[in-house]
C-alpha positions in Angstrom: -146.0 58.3 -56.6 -148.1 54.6 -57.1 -145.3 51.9 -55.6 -145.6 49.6 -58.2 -142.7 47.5 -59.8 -140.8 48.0 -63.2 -139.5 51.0 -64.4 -140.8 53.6 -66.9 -140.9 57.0 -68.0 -143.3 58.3 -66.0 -142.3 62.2 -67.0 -143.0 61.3 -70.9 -146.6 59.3 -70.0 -147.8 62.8 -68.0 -146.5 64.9 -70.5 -148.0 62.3 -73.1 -151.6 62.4 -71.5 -151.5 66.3 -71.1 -151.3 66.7 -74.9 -154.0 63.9 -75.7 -156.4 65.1 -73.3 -156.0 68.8 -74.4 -156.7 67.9 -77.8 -159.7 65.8 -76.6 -161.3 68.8 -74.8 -159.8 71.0 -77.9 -162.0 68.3 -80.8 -164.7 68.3 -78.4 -165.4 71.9 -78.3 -164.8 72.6 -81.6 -168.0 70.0 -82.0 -169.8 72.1 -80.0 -169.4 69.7 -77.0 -168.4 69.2 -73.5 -165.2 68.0 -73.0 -166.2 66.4 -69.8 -168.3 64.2 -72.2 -165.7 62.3 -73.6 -164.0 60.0 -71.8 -160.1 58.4 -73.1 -160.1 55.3 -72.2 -155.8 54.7 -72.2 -154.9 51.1 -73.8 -152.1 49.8 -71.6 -151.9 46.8 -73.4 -148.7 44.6 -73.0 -147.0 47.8 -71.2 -146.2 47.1 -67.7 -147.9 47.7 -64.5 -145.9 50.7 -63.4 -147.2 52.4 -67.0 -150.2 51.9 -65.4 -149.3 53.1 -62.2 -147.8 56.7 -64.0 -150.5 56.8 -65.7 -152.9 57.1 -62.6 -150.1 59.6 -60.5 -151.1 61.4 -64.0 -154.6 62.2 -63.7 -155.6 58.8 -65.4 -158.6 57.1 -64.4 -160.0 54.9 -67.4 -157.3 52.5 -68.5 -158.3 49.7 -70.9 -156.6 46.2 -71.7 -157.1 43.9 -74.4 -156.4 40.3 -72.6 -158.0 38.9 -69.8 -154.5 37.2 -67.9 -153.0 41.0 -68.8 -155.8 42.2 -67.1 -156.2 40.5 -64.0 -152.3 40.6 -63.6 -152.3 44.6 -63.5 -155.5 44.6 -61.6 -153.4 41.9 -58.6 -150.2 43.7 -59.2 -151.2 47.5 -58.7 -153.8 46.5 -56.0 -155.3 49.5 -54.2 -152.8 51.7 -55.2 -155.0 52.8 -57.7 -158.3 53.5 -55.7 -160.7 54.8 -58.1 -159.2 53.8 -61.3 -161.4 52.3 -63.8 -161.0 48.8 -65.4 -161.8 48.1 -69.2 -162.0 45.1 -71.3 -161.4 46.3 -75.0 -160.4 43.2 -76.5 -161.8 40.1 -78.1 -163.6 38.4 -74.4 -163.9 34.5 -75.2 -166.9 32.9 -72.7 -164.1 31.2 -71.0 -162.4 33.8 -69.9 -165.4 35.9 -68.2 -165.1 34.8 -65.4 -161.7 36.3 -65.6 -163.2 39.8 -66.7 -166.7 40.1 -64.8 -166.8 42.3 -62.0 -163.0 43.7 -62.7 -163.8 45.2 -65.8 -165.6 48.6 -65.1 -167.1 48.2 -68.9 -166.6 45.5 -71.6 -166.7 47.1 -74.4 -166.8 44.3 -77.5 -169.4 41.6 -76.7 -170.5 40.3 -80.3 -173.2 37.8 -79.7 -176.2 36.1 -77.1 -173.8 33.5 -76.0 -171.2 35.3 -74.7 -173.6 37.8 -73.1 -175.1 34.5 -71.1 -171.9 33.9 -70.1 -171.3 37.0 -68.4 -174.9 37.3 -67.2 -174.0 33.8 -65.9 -170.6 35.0 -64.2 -172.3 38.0 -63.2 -175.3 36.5 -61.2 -172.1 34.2 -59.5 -170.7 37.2 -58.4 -173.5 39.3 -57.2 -172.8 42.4 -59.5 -174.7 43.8 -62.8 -172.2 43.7 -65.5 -172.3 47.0 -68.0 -171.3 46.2 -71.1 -171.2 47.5 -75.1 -172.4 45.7 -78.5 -169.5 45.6 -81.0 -170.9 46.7 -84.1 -168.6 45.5 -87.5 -169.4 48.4 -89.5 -166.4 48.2 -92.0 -168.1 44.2 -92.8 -164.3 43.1 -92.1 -164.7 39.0 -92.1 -161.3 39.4 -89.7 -163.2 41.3 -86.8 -165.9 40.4 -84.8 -168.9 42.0 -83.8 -172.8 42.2 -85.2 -173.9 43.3 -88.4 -175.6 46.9 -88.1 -178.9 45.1 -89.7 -178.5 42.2 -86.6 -177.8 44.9 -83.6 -181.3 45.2 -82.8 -182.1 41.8 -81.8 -178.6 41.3 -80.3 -179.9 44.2 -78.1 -182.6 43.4 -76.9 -181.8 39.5 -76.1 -179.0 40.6 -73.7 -181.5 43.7 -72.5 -183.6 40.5 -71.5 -180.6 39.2 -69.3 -180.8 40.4 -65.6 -177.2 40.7 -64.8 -175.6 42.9 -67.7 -176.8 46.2 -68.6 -176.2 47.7 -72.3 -174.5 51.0 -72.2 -174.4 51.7 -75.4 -172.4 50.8 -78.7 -168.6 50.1 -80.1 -166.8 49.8 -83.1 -163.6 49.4 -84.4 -163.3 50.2 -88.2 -160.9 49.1 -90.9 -157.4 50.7 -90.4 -157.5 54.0 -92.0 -155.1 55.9 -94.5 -156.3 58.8 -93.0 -158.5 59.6 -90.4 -161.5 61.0 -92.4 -161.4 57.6 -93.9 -163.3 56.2 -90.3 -165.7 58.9 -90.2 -168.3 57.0 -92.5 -168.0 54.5 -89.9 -168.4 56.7 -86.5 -171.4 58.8 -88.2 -173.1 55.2 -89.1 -172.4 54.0 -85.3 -174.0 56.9 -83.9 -176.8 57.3 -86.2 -177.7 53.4 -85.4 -177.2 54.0 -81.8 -179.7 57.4 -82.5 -182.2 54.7 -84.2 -181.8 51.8 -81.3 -182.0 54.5 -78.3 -185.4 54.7 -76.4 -185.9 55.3 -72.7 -185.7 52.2 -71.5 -182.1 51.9 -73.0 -180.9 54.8 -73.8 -177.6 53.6 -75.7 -175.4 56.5 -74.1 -172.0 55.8 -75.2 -170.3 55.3 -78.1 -166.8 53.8 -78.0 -164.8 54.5 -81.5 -161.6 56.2 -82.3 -157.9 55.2 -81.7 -154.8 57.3 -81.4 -155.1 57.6 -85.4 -158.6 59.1 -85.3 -160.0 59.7 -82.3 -160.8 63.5 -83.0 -163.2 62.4 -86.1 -164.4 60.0 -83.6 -165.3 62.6 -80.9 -166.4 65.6 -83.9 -169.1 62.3 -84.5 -170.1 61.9 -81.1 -167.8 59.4 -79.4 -168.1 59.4 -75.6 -165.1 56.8 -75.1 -162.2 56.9 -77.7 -159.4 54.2 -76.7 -155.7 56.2 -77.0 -152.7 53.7 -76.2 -149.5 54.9 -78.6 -150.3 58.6 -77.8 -150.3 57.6 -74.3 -147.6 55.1 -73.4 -145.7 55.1 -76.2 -144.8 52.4 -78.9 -146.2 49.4 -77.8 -143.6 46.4 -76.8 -143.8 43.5 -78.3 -145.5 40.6 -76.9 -143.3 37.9 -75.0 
């Protein structure tokens, strides 16, 4: 077992992931896909290090967080008691807290404009490393979220494709809370479909981060390659201190 500190259930997190990823392979191949193709990302946010820690004794090797102190506490806390696991920045990433997140962060998943894609070039080139990131698409048109315009991801593209230290991996959205999950599906189809338009061999887009716990099998039946689980996972989130 990791040695990390704090105490969870770490029985419930396995048996947790087992169900979650067998309905991920499950969605995937009823969409006529590999299951290998999709990757769940598991949200840890504001659970503690050692949920982390079961998570990885679980089979768990993409874990995602939403704030940059939350992230680089977890990532000093677990240490290399984790070897392998992959770091992702889901959350809102202000420019000054890249630093914070370049080079930790496997993937950061929502950058929404050029300036905060200089920034991290900028970190980036400090640090020696090419960042890979995602554009955060609003497709729901929410004024509360951030993230491009579909009509304003092309240029947003190819200015940070122009930067030498960050590399765009593709595409992520997060739509407007859903009643039910067929009510996101508009939104996944319209993600991958722009990504389908935007895609050329010099930048091939490949993935596609969309879906939560409530909807991630619409998300993968659409083409997600990432889908960001937390509840379904670790269990009702606490609340923050």
């Amino acid at each position: 077992m990791t040695a990390v500190s704090g105490t969870v259930d770490a029985a419930a997190i396995a048996a947790r992931w087992r169900q979650v990823r067998a309905e991920v392979d499950a969605a995937a191949t009823a969409a006529g896909r590999a299951p290998a193709d999709v990757t769940v990302v598991a949200v840890s946010k504001l659970h503690p290090a050692a949920a982390v820690g079961a998570a990885f004794d679980a089979g768990i090797r993409d874990v995602g967080e939403n704030y940059a102190q939350e992230l680089v506490g977890k990532v000093a806390e677990l240490g290399a008691a984790v070897p392998g696991l992959r770091w992702h920045y889901i959350g809102k990433l202000q420019r000054n807290k890249a630093r914070a997140v370049v080079g930790v962060a496997a993937l950061i998943h929502a950058v929404d404009g050029v300036e905060l894609a200089v920034e991290i070039d900028r970190r980036a080139a400090a640090a020696g490393v090419v960042q890979d990131l995602l554009v955060a698409v609003n497709t729901g048109g929410e004024a509360s979220k951030s993230g491009v315009e579909p009509g304003g991801a092309a240029a947003l593209i190819d200015a940070i494709a122009a930067l030498a230290h960050v590399r765009v991996r593709g595409l992520m959205t997060m739509p407007p809370w859903p009643d039910d999950p067929e009510d996101s599906r508009p939104h996944f189809r319209g993600l991958r479909e722009l990504r389908d338009r935007l895609a050329r061999p010099a930048l091939p887009l490949p993935e596609l981060s969309m879906g939560t716990t409530g909807d991630y099998r619409v998300a993968i039946e659409e083409g997600a390659t990432l889908v960001r689980v937390g509840t379904a996972i670790f269990g009702e989130r606490p609340a923050r201190p």
